[in-house]
One Martini backbone bead per residue (centre of mass of N, CA, C, O) as a GRO file, in nm:
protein
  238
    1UNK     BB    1  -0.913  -1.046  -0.957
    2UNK     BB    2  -0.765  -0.824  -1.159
    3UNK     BB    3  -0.439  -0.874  -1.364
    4UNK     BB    4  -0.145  -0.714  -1.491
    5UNK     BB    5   0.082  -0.840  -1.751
    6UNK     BB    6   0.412  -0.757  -1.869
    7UNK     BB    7   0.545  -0.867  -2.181
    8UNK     BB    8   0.932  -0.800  -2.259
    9UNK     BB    9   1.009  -0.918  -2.564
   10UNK     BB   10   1.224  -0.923  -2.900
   11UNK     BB   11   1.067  -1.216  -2.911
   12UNK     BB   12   0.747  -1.327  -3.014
   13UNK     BB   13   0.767  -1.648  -2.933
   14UNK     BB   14   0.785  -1.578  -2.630
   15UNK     BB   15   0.549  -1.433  -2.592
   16UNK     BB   16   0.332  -1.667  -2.660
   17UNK     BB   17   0.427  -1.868  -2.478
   18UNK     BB   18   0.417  -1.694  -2.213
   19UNK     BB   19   0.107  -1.618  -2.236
   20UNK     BB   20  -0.008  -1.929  -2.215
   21UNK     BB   21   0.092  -1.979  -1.929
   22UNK     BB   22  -0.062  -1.744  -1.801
   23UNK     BB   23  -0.341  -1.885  -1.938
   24UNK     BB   24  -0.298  -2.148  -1.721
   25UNK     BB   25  -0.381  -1.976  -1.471
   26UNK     BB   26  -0.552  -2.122  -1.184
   27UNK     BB   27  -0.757  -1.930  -0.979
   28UNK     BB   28  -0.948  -1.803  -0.735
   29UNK     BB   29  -1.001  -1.489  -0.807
   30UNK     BB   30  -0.812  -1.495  -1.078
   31UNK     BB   31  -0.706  -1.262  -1.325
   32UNK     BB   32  -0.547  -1.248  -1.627
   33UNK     BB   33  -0.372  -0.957  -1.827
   34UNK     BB   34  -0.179  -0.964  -2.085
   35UNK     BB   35   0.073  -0.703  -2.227
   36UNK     BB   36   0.248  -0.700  -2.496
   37UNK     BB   37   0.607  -0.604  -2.530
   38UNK     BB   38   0.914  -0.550  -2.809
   39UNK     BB   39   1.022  -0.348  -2.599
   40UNK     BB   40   1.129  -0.107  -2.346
   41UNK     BB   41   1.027   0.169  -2.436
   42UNK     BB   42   0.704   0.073  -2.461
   43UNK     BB   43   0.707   0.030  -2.119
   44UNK     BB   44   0.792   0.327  -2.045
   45UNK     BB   45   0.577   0.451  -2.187
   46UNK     BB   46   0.345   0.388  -1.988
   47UNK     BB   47   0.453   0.494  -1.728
   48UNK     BB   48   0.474   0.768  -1.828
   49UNK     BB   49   0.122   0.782  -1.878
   50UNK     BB   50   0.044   0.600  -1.590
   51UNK     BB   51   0.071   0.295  -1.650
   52UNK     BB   52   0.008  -0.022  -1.475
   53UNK     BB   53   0.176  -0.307  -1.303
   54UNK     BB   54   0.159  -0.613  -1.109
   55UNK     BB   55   0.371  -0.762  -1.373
   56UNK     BB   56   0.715  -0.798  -1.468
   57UNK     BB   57   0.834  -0.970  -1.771
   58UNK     BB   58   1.172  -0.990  -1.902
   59UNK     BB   59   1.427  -0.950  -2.114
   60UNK     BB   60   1.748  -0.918  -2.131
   61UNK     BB   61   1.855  -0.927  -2.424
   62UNK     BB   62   1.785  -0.661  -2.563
   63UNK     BB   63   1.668  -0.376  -2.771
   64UNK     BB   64   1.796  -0.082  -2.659
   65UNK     BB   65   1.669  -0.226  -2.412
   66UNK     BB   66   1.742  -0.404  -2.128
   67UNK     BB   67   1.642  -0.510  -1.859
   68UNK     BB   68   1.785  -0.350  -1.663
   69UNK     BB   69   1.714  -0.041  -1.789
   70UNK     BB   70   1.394  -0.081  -1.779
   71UNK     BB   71   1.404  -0.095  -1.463
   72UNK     BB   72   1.531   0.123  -1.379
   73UNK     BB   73   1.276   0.303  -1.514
   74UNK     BB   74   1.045   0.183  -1.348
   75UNK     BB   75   1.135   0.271  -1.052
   76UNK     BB   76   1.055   0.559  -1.049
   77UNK     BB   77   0.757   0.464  -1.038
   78UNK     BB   78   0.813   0.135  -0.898
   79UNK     BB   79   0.948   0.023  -0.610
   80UNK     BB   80   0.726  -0.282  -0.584
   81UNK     BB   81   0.750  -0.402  -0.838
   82UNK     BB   82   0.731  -0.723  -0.954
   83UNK     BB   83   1.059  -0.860  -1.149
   84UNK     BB   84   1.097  -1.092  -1.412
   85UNK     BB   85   1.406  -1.257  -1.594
   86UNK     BB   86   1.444  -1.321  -1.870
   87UNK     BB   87   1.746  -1.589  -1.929
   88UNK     BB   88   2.032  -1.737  -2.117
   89UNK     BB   89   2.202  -1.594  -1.855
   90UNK     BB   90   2.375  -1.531  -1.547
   91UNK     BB   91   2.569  -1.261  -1.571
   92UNK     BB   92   2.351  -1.067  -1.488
   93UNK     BB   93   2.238  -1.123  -1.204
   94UNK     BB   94   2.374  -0.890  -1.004
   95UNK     BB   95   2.193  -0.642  -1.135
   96UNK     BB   96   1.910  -0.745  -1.017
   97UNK     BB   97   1.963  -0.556  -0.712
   98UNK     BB   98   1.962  -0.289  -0.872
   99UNK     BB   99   1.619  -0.353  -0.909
  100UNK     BB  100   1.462  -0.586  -0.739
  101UNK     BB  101   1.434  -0.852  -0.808
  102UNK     BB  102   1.264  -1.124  -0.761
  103UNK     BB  103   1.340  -1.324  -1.049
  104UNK     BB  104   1.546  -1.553  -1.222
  105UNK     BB  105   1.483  -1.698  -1.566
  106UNK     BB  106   1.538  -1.947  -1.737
  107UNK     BB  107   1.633  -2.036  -2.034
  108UNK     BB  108   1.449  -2.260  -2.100
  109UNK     BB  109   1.114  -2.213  -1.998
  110UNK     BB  110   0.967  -2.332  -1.716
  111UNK     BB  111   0.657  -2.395  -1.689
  112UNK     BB  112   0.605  -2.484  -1.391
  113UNK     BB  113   0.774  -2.251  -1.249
  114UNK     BB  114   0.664  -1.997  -1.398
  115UNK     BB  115   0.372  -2.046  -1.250
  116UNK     BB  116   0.466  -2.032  -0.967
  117UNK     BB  117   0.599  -1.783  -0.945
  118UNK     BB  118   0.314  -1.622  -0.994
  119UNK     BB  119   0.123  -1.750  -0.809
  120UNK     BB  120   0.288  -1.634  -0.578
  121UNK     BB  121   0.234  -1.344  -0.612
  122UNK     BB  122  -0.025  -1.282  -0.661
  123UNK     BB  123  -0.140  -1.418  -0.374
  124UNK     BB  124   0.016  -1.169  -0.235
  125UNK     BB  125  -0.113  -0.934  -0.385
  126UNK     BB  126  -0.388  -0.991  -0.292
  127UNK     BB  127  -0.352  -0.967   0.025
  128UNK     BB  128  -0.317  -0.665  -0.024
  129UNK     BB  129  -0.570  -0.582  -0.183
  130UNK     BB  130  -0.807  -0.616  -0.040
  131UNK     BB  131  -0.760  -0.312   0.111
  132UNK     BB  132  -0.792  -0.264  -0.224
  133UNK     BB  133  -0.928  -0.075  -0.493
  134UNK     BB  134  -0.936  -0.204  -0.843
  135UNK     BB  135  -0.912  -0.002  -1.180
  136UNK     BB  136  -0.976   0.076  -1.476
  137UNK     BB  137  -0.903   0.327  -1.775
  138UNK     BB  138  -0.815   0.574  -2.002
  139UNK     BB  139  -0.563   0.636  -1.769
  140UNK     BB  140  -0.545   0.372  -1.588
  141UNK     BB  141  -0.456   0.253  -1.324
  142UNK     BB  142  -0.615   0.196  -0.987
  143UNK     BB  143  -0.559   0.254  -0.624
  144UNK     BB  144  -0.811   0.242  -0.371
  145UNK     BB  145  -0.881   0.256  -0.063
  146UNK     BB  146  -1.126   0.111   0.141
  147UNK     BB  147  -1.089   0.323   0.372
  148UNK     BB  148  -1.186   0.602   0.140
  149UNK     BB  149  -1.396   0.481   0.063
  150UNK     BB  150  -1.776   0.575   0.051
  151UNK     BB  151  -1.861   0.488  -0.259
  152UNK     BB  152  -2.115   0.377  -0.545
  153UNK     BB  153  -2.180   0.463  -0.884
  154UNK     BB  154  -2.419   0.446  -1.108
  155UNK     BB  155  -2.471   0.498  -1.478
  156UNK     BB  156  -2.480   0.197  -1.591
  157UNK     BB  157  -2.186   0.166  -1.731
  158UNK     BB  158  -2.097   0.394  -1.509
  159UNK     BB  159  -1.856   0.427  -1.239
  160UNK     BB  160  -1.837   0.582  -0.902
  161UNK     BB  161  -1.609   0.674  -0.709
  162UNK     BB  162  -1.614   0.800  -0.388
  163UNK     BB  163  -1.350   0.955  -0.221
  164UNK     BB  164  -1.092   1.132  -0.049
  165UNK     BB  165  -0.968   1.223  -0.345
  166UNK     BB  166  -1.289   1.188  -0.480
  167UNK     BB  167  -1.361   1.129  -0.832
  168UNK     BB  168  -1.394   0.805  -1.023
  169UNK     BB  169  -1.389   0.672  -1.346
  170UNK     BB  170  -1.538   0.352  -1.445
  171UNK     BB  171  -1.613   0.055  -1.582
  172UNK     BB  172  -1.918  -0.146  -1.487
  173UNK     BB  173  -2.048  -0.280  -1.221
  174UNK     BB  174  -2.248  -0.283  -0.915
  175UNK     BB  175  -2.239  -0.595  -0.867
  176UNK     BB  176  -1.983  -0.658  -0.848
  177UNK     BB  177  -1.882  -0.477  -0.622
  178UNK     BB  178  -2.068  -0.590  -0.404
  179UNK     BB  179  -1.919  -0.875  -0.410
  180UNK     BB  180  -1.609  -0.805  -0.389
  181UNK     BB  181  -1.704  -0.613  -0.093
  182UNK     BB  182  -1.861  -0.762   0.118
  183UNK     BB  183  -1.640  -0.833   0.308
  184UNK     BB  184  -1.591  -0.501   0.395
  185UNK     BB  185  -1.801  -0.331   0.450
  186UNK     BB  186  -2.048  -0.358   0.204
  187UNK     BB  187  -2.339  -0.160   0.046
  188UNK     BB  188  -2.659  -0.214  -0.068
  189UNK     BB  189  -2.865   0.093  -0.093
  190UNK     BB  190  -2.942   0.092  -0.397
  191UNK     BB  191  -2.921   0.025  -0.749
  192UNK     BB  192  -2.656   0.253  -0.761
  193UNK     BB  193  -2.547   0.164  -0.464
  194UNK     BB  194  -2.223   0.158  -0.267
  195UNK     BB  195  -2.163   0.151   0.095
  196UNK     BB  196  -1.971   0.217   0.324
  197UNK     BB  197  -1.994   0.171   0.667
  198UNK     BB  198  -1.778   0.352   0.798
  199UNK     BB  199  -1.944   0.629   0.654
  200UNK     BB  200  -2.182   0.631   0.832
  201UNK     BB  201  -2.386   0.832   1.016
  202UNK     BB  202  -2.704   0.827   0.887
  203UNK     BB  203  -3.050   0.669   0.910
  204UNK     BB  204  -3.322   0.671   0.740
  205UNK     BB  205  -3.603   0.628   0.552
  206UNK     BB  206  -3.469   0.754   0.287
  207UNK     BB  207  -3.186   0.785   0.390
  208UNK     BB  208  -2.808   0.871   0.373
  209UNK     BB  209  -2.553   0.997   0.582
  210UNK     BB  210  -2.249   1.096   0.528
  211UNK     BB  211  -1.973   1.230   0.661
  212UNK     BB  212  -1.931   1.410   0.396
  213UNK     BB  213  -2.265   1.531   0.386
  214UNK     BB  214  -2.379   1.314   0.187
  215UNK     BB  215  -2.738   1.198   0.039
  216UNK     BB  216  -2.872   0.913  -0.023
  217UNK     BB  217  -3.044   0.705  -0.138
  218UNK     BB  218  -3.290   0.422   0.025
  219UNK     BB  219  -3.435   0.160  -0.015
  220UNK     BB  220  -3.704  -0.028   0.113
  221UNK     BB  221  -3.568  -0.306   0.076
  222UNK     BB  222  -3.292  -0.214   0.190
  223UNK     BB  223  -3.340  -0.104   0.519
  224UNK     BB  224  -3.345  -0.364   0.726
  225UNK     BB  225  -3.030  -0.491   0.622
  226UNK     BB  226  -2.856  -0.247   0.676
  227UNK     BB  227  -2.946  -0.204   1.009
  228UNK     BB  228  -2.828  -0.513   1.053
  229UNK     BB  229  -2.532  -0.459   0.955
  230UNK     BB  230  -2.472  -0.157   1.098
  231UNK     BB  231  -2.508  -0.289   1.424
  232UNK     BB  232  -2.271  -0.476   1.363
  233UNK     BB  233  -2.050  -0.285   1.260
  234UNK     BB  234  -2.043  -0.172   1.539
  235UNK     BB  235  -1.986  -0.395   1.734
  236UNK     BB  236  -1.738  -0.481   1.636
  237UNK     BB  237  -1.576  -0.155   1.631
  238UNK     BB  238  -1.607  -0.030   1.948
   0.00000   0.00000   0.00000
């Protein structure tokens, strides 16, 4: 599971700490993209654009914007995003209320306390996103509630979700999502397709007809694993 992260100080070298001790963080299934930005208006234009991040690590004292009201413009976009302070004095501790800071960290800010507060919070997050899939296009982050997803279709390396809003293209692998998704009954059923079990209405001999009317190709060498997996999912779920 990629998360995107983003660090705005307008010290360049604490950005570089803070992103090295980021990319010291291992976990199964985590991985971590650092997003430097070095002023808080850098940072609120990116919301404005529609891109998201899974947490903002911010500056105290910046200019012209400070992290508290870096963080009071981004709220206006996303009210649950995890937002960690990092500062040189506890002076402005009680504005971070005003903003549901995560955590303030104290300058110099220790390695392992920083690195277990991030992977706390990921953990968090990753539990929660599992009902989520998260990918990124040219457009920003996007995540979209596994079971409104139909399918998902490839055409080289261009990828498209059909999901209950539409669809939605992002770059990627048919193979990586097959494997992100196998445990939540999702079935790959032909070279180019991975589909939701739960909105399969009928099985033919070569073809799936889904909720929404569409009709997909069925592979003949994995028409006897899709049945035996759909029968298992009607049994755990009637």
């Amino acid at each position: 599971m990629m998360f995107y992260i983003a660090l705005c100080d307008d010290e360049w070298p604490v950005v570089e700490l803070l992103t090295g001790y980021l990319a010291e963080i291992k976990s199964p299934g985590l991985q971590l993209e650092s997003v430097p930005f070095l002023n808080g208006r850098e940072l609120v234009r990116q919301y404005e654009r529609g891109h998201k991040f899974d947490i903002i690590i911010l500056d105290m004292l910046m200019k012209p914007l400070n992290g508290i009201e870096t963080a009071r413009q981004i709220r206006q976009y996303d009210t649950e995003l995890p937002i960690l302070i990092v500062t040189g004095t506890v002076e402005y501790a009680m504005d971070g209320y005003q903003v549901n800071a995560y955590r303030y960290i104290l300058k110099p800010v220790d390695k392992a306390y920083f690195q277990e507060e991030v992977r706390t919070i990921l953990t968090s997050i990753a539990r929660v996103q599992n009902k989520y899939f998260s990918f990124t296009n040219e457009k920003g982050l996007f995540k979209v509630k596994t079971t409104d997803i139909y399918y998902f279709e490839s055409n080289m390396r261009t990828l498209s979700v059909c999901h209950q809003g539409g669809k939605t293209d992002f770059t990627g692998k048919i193979s990586d999502v097959e494997e992100a998704l196998a445990e939540q009954d999702f079935v790959r059923i032909h070279k180019s397709y991975v589909v939701n079990l739960k909105h399969i209405r009928n099985i033919f001999k070569d073809t799936v007809t889904l909720e929404n009317g569409e009709e997909l190709p069925l592979s003949r060498h994995r028409s006897k694993e899709l049945r035996q997996q759909f029968l298992t999912y009607m049994k755990d779920n009637i």
